[in-house]
C-alpha positions as CSV (number, residue, x, y, z in Angstrom):
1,X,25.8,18.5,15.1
2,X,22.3,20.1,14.9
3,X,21.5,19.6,18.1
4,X,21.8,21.4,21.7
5,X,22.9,18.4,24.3
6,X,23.3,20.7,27.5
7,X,27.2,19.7,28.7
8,X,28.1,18.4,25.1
9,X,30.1,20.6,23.0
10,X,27.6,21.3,20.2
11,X,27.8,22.8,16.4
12,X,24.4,24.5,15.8
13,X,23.2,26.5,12.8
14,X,21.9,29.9,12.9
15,X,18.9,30.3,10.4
16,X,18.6,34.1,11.1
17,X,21.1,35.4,8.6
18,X,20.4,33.3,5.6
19,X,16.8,33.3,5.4
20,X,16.2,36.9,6.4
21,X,18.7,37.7,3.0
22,X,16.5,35.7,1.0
23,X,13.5,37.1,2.4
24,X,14.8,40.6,1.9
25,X,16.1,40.3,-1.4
26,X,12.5,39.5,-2.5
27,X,11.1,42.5,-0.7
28,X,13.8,44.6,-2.1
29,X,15.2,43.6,-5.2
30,X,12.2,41.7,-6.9
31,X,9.1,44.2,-5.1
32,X,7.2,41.4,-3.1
33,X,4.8,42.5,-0.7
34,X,2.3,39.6,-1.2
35,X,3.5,36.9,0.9
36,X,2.5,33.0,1.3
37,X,3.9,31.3,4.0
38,X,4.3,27.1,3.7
39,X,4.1,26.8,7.6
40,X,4.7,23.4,9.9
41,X,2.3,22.2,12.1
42,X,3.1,23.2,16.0
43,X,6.0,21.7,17.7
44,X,8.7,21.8,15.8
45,X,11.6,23.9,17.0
46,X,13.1,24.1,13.7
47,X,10.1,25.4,11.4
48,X,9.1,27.8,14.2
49,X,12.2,29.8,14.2
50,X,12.0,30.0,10.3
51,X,8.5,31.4,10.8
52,X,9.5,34.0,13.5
53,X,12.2,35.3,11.3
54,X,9.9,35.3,8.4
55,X,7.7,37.6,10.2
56,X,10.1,39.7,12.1
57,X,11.8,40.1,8.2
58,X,8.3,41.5,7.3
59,X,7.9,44.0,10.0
60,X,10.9,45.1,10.1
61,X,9.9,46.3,6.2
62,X,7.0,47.6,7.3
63,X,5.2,44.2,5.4
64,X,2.0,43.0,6.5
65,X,1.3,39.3,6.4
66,X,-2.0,38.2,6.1
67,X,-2.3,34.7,8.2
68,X,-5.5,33.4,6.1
69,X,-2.5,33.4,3.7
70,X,-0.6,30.1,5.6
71,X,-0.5,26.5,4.5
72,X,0.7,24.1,6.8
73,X,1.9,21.1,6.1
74,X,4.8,18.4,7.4
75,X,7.8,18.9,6.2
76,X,7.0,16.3,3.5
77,X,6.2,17.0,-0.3
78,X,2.5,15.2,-0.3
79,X,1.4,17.3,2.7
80,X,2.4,20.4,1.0
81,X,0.5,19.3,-1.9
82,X,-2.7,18.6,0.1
83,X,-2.5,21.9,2.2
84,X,-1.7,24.0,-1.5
85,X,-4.9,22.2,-3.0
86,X,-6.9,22.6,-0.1
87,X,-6.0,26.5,-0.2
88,X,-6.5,26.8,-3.5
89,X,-10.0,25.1,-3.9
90,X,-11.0,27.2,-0.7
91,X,-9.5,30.6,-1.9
92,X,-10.0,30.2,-5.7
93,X,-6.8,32.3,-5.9
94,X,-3.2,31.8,-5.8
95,X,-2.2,35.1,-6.6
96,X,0.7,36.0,-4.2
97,X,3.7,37.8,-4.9
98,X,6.0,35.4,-3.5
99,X,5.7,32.3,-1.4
100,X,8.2,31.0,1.6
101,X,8.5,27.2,2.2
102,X,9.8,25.8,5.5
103,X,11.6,23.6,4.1
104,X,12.6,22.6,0.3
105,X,10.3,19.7,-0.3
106,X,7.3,22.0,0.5
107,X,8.9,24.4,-2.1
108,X,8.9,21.2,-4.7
109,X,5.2,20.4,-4.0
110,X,4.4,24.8,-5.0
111,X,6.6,24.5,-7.8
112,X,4.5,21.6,-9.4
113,X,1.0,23.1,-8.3
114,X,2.1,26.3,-10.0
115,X,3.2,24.5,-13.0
116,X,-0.5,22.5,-13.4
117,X,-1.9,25.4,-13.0
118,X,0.2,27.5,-15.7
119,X,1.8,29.7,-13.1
120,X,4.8,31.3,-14.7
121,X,7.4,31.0,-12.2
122,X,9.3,33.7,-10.8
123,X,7.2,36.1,-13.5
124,X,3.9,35.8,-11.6
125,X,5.4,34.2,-8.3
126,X,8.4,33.8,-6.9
127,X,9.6,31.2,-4.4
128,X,11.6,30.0,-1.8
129,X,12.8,27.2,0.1
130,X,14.9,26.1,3.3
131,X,17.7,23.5,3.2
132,X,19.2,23.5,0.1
133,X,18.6,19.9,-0.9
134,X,20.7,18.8,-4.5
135,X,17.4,18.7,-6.4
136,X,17.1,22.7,-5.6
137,X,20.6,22.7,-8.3
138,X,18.7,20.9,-11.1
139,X,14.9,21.4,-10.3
140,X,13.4,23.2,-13.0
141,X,13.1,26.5,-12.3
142,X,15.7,25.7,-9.8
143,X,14.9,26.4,-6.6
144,X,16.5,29.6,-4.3
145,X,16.5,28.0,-1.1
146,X,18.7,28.3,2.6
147,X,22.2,26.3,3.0
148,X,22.8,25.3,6.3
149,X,26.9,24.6,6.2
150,X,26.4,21.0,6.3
151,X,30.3,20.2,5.3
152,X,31.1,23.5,7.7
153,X,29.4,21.8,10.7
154,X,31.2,18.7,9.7
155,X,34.7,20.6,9.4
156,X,34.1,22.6,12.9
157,X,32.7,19.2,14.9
158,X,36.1,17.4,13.6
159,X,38.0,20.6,14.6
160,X,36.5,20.6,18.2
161,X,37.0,17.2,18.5
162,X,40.4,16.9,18.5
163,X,40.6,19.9,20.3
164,X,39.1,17.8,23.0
165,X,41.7,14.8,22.5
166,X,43.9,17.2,22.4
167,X,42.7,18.6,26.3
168,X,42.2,21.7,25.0
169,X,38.9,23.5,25.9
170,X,36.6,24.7,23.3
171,X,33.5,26.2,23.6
172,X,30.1,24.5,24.5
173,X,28.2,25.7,21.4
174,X,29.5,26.2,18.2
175,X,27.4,28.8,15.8
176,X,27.7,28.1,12.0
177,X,25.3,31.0,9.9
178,X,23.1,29.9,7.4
179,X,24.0,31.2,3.3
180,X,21.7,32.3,0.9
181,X,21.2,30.3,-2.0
182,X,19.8,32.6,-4.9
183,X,18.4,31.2,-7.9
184,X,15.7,31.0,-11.0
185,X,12.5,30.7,-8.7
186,X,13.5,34.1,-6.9
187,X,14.4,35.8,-10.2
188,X,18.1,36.6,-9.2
189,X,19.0,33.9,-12.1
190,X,17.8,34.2,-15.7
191,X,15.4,30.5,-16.6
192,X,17.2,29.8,-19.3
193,X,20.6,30.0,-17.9
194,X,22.2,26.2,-17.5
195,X,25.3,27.3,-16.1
196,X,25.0,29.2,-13.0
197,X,24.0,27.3,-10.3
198,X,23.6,29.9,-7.9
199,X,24.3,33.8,-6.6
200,X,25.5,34.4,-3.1
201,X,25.1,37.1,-0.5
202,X,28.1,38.8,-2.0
203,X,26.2,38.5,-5.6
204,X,29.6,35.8,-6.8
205,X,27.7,33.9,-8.8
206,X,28.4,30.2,-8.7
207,X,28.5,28.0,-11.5
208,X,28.2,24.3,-12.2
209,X,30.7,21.7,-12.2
210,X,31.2,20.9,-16.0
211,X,33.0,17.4,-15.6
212,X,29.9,16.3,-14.3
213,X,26.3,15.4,-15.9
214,X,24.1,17.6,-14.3
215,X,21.5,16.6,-16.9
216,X,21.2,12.9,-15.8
217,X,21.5,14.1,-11.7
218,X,19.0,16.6,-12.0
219,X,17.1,13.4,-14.0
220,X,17.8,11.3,-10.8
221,X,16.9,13.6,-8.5
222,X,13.5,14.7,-9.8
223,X,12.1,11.1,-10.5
224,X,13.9,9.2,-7.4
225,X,10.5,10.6,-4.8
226,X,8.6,9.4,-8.0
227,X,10.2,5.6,-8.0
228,X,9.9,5.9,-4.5
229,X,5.9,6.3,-4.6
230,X,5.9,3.7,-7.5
231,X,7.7,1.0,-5.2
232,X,5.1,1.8,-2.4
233,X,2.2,1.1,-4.5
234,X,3.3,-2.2,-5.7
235,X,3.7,-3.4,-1.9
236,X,0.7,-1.9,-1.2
237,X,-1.1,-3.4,-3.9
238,X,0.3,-7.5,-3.1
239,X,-2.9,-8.6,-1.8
240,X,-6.2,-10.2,-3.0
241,X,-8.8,-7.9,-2.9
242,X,-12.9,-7.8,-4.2
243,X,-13.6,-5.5,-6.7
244,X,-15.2,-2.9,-4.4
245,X,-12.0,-2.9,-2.7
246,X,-10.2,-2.1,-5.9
247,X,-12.2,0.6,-6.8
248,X,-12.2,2.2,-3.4
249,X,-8.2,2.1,-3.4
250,X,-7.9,3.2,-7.5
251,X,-9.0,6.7,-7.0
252,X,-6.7,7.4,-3.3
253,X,-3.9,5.2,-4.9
254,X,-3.8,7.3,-8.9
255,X,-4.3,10.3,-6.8
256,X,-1.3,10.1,-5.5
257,X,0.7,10.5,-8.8
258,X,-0.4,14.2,-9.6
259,X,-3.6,12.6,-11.2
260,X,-6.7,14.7,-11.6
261,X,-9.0,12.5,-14.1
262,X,-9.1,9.2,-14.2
263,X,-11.4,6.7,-15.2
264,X,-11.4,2.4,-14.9
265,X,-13.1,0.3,-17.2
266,X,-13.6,-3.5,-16.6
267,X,-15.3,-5.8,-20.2
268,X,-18.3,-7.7,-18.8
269,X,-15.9,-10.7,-19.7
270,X,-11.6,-10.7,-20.2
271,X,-11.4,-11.0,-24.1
272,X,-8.4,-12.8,-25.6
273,X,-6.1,-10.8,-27.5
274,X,-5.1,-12.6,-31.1
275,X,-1.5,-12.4,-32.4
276,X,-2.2,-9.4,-34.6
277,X,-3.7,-7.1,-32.3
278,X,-5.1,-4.6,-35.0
279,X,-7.5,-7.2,-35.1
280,X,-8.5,-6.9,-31.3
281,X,-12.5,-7.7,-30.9
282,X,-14.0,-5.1,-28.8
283,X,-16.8,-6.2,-27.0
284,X,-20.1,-4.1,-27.1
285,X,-20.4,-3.9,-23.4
286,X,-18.4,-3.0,-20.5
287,X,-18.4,-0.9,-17.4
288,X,-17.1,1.7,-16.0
289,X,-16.2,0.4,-12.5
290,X,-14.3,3.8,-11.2
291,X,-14.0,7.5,-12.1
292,X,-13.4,10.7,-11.2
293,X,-12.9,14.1,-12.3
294,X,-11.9,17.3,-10.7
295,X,-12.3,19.6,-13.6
296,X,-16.0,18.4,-14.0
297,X,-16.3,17.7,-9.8
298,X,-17.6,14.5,-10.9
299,X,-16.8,11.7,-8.3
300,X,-18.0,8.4,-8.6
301,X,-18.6,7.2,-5.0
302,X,-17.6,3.4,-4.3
303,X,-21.0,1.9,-3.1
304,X,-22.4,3.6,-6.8
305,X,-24.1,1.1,-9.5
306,X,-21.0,0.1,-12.3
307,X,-22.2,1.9,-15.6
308,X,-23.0,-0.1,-18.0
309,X,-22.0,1.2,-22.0
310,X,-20.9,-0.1,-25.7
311,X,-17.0,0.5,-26.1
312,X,-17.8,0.1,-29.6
313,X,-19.5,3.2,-29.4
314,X,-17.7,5.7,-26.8
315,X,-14.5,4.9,-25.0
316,X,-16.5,6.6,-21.9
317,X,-20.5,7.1,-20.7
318,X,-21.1,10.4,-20.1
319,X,-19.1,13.8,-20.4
320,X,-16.2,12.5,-18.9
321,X,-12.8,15.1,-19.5
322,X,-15.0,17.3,-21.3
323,X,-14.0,20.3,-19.8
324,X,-9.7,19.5,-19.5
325,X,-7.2,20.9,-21.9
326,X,-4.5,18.2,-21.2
327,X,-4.2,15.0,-23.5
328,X,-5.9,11.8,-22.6
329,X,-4.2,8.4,-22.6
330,X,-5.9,5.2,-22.9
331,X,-4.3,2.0,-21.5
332,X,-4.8,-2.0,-21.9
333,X,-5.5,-3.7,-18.9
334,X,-3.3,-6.7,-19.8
335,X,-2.3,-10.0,-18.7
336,X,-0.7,-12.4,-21.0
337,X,-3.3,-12.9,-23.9
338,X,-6.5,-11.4,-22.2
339,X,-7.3,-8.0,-22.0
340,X,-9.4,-6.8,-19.0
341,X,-10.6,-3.4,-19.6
342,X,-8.6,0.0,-20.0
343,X,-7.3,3.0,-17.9
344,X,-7.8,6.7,-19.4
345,X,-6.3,9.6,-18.0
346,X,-4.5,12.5,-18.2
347,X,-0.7,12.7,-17.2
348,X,0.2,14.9,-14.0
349,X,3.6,16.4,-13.5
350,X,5.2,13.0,-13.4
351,X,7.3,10.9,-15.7
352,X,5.3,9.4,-18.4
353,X,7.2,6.1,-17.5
354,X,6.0,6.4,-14.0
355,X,2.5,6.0,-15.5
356,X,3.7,2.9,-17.6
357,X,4.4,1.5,-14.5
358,X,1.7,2.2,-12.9
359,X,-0.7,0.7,-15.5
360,X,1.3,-2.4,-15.6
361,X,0.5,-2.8,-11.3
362,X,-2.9,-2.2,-11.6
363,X,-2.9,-4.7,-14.9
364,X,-1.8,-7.2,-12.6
365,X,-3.9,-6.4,-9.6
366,X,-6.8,-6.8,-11.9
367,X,-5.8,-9.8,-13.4
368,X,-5.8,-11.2,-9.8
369,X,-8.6,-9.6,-9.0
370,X,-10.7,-11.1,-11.4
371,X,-8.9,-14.7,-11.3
372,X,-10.2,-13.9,-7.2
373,X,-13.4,-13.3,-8.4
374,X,-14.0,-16.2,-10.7
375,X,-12.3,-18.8,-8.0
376,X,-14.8,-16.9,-5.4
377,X,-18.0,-18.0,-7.9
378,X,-16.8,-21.6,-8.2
379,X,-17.0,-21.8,-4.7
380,X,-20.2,-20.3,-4.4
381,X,-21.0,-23.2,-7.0
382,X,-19.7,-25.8,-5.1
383,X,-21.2,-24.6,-2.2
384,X,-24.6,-24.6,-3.9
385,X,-23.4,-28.4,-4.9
386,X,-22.9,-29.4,-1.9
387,X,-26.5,-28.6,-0.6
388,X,-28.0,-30.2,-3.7
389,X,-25.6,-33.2,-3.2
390,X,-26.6,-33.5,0.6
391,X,-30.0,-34.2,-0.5
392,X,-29.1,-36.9,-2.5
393,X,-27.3,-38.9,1.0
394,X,-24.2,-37.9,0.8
395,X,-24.7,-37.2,4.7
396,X,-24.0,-39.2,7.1
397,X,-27.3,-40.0,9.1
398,X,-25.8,-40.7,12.8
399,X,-23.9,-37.9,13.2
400,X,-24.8,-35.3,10.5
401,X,-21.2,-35.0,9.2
402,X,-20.7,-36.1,5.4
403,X,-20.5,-39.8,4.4
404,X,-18.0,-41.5,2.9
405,X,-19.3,-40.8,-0.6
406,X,-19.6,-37.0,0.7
407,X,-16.4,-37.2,1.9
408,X,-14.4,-38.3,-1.3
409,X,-16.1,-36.1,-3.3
410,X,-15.9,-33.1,-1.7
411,X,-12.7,-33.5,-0.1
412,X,-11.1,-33.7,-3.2
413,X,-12.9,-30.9,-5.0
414,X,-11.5,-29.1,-1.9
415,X,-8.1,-30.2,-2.7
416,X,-8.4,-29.2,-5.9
417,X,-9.5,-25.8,-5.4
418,X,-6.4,-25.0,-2.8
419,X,-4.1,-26.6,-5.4
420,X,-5.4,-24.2,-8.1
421,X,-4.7,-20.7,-5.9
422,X,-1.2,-21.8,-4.7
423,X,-2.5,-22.9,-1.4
424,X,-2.0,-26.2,0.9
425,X,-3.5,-28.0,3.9
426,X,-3.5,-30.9,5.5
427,X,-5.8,-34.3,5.4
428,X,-6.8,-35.8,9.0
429,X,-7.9,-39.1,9.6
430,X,-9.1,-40.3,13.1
431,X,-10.1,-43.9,14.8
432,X,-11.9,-43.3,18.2
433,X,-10.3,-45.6,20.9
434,X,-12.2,-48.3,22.1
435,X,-15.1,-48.6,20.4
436,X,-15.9,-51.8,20.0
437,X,-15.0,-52.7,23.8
438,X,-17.8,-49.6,24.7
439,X,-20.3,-51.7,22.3
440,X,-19.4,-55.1,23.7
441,X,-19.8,-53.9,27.5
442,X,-22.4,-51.0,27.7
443,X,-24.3,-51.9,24.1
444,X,-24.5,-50.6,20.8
445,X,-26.9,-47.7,22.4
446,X,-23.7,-45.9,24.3
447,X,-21.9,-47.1,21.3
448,X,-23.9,-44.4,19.1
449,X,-23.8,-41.7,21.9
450,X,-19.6,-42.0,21.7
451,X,-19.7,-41.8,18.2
452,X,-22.2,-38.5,18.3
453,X,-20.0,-37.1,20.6
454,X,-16.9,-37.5,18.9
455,X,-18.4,-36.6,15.7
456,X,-19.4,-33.3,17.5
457,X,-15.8,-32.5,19.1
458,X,-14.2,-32.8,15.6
459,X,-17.0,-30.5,13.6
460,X,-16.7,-28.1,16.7
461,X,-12.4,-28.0,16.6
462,X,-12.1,-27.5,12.9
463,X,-13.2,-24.8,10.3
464,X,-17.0,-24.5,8.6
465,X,-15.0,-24.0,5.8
466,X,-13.3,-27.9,6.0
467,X,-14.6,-31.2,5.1
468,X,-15.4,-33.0,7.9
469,X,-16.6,-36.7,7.5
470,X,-17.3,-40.0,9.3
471,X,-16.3,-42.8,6.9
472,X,-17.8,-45.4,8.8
473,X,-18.1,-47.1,12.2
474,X,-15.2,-45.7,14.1
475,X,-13.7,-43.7,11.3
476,X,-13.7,-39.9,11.0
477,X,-11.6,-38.0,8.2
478,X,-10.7,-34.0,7.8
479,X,-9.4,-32.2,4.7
480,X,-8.4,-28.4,5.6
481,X,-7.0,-26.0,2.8
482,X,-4.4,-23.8,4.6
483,X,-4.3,-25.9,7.6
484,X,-0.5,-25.9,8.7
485,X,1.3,-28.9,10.9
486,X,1.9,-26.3,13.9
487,X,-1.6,-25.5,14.0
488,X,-2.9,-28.8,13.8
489,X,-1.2,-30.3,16.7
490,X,-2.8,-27.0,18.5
491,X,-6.2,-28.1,17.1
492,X,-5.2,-31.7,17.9
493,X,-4.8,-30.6,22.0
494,X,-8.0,-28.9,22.0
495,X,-9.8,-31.9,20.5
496,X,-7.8,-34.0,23.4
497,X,-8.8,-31.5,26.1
498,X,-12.6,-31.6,24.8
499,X,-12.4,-35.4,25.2
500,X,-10.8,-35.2,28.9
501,X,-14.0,-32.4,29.3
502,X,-16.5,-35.0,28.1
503,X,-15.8,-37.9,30.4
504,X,-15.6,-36.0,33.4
505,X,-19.0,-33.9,32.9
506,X,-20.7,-36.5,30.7
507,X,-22.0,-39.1,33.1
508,X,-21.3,-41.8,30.8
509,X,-19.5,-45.0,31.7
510,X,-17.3,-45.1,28.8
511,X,-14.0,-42.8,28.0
512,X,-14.4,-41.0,25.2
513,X,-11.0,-41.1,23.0
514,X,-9.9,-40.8,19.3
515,X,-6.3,-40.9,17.8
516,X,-5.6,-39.1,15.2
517,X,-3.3,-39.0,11.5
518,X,-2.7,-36.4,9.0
519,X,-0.2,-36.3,5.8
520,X,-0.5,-33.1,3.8
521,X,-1.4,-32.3,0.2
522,X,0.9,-30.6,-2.2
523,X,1.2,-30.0,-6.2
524,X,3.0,-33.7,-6.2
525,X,0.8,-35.4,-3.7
526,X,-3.0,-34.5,-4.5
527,X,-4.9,-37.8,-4.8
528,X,-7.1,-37.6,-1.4
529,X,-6.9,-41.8,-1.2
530,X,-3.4,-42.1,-1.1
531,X,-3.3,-38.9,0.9
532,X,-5.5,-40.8,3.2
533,X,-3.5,-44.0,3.5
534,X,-0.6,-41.6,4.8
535,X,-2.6,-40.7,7.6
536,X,-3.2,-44.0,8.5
537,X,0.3,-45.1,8.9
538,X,0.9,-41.8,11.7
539,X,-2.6,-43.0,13.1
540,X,-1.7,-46.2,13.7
541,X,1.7,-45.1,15.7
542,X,-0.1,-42.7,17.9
543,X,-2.6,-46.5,18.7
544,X,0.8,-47.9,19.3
545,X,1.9,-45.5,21.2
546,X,-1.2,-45.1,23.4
547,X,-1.1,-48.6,24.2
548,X,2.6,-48.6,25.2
549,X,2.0,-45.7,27.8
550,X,-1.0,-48.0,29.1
551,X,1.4,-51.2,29.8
């Protein structure tokens, strides 16, 4: 079905006869000589066949089309929207008599332009799609559009093929004509008619089901591509991001929901939010982090200066929405008791609860955002720590790693930290092999050099990020946030492999060799001590087991 497969019997439709009606009928029942074409991008079979009848349909009425007048898009309703825009803000007119969509979601994506723009539809414009999809029933104006015989392809495929079980022959293609579907956006049907759904060819007019809701389909129908947008922001939006990120994804991301002024305002600090929130303490200084708007052309780019401003004075620096007609609404940025900031903008042709939504994503973003951003500036403190506490000997003098003072302090902030973002990671401890024999044979000298060395394999097979320290003598230990047991025991061949390197390129008489532990830390086991005498006890299996293999 739909398809030519050369040798295959094949039901195909023929667009010719129901699109050229509806092209007619608006050249000679409604007066259209104006045309817009909705056009697909090159390549498609399907959309170029509509366009060639479209154009033969005009010449053969002596019509003709001016091509500046084509938008092209891809089949898909954002597209549409895009190439409609684009046209618009070029042109600065939309002033056609009527306009022909390749396809029905196009149609949708002119509908709602003309609407924002306080088109009257099919008073000032008429249009038309192709396909026929349900929403064209219950859209409002509903949509004239092109029914391709889906259940008579079904029918006439079923037919053929029991023709074929049957062994009787039937013919390799199968032709099914398209049928005019004439409705409000053509003007056949009166706007505030609710029963007819639509006129045929024949002019039989066509009327809805009454046993069933049409209200809550044509409900359904309109918002389901707006749920569907809604779910793909929130999966879009499930990441940690910096705040330039978040204002450089607001603007494409509200954009997307028929948005066209929008502004984001962040408090200089969250403010809680007491039980009676009439009582709400706005602060006297916030700022406004992203903005635009297209009826000023005022665009705030995302490597621009956040502008400062007193909410207590003016929701908004600056002439922000002064020239828009449409109402303004002003959401909380919310999360639990704090309030972050607030949203304002105006409503595009979408379901107000779609906006609802929206605000509550972007309230949780932010609150992660921000929770991201405050975690970020402890680090940056303890990073600043740690150099002022490395100054005070918390380094460990042979090998430049941390001590073991260093070592339990930091390693346990770092535990901490990881524990407080969700995260997990692992605690390594290591004894080199053989120490004390390299000391009693080649002298405490070589004894050092082993120690530097190995001290030097570990800092170079783990993250700057982790805390690497030598406790003492022979002793190293690692904490690593994040680090998983599969990618340890990778790290753990590489810092074998190093070793093996080291003895045969070295020149040293001793063999270089460390065995190693690790337990992990979790919300139960957190204490980097007893996390350390976990280790041990797998440490001191691998010795075991390193001697065995030695016997």
């Amino acid at each position: 079905m739909g398809i030519d497969v050369p040798g295959v019997t094949s039901v195909l439709v023929d667009p010719k006869e129901g699109f050229k009606s509806l092209i007619e009928d608006l050249i000679v029942h409604h007066d259209c000589k104006n045309f817009a074409l909705i056009d697909v991008m090159e390549g498609n079979v399907d959309g170029q066949k509509r366009k060639q009848i479209f154009l033969d349909t005009l010449k053969e009425h002596n019509i003709d089309f001016n091509f500046e007048n084509v938008m092209t898009g891809r089949f898909t309703y954002d597209s549409a929207k895009d190439a409609i825009d684009n046209f618009y803000n070029k042109k600065g007119h939309f002033d056609f008599d009527a306009v022909v969509s390749l396809n029905d979601d196009m149609a949708f994506a002119c509908i709602d332009f003309c609407k924002y723009h306080s088109i009257l539809i099919p008073e000032e414009i008429k249009i038309v799609g192709f396909d026929d999809a349900q929403r064209s029933s219950y859209e409002l104006p509903r949509l004239s559009s092109i029914n391709q015989q889906i259940t008579s392809q079904g029918y006439k495929a079923t037919e053929a093929l029991i023709k074929i079980i049957n062994g009787e022959s039937v013919p390799e293609k199968i032709i099914i004509p398209t049928q005019a579907r004439f409705r409000q956006t053509c003007g056949c049907v009166d706007t505030s008619n609710t029963y007819i759904n639509y006129i045929d060819v024949t002019k039989v007019k066509h009327f809805f089901d009454p046993e069933k809701s049409t209200s809550k389909m044509s409900e359904w129908l309109i918002k389901k591509p707006q749920v569907e947008k809604l779910k793909y922001l929130n999966s879009s939006l499930q990441v940690k991001m910096d705040i330039n990120q978040l204002r450089k994804d607001y603007v494409t991301s509200i954009r997307n929901f028929d948005v066209h002024a929008a502004a984001l305002v962040l408090y200089e600090n969250p403010v809680s939010m007491p039980e009676r929130f009439y009582d709400f303490p706005i602060p006297d200084k916030a700022y406004l982090v992203s903005a635009f708007d297209d009826d000023n052309g005022y665009f705030m780019q995302e490597n621009d200066p956040f502008i400062p401003f007193n909410p207590q004075k003016t929701m908004l620096p600056g002439l922000f929405f002064s020239k828009s007609k449409k109402r303004q609404y002003i959401y909380p940025i919310t999360d639990a008791n704090l309030q972050f900031g607030y949203m304002i903008y105006s409503f595009g042709s979408y379901d107000e609860m779609i906006y609802s939504f929206m605000n509550s994503i972007y309230s949780r973003l932010i609150s992660s955002t921000h929770e991201t951003i405050r975690l970020e500036k402890e680090r940056q403190k303890l990073e600043e720590k740690n150099k002022s506490l490395n100054v005070i000997s918390t380094t460990d003098e042979m090998t430049g790693l941390l001590n073991r003072r260093g070592f339990q302090t930091f390693g346990q902030q770092a535990i901490d930290l990881a524990l407080r973002i969700k995260s997990f990671g692992l605690v390594v401890f290591g004894d080199m092999d053989g120490l004390k024999f390299i000391n009693d044979t080649y002298g405490h000298e070589m004894g050092d050099i082993a120690i530097k060395a190995e001290a030097a394999i570990l800092r170079s097979s783990f993250r700057t990020s982790d805390i690497v320290g030598r406790l003492g003598g022979d002793e190293f230990a690692i904490v690593s946030p994040g680090l998983s047991v599969n990618n340890f025991q990778r790290i753990q061949k590489s810092i074998n492999d190093k070793c093996d390197k080291y003895n045969r390129t070295s020149g040293h008489p001793f063999t270089l060799s460390i065995s190693i532990g690790y337990a992990d830390f979790n919300q139960e086991n957190y204490y980097l001590y007893d996390i350390l005498s976990k280790a041990d006890v797998l440490l001191y299996e691998e010795k075991k087991n390193k001697k065995n293999s030695r016997r």
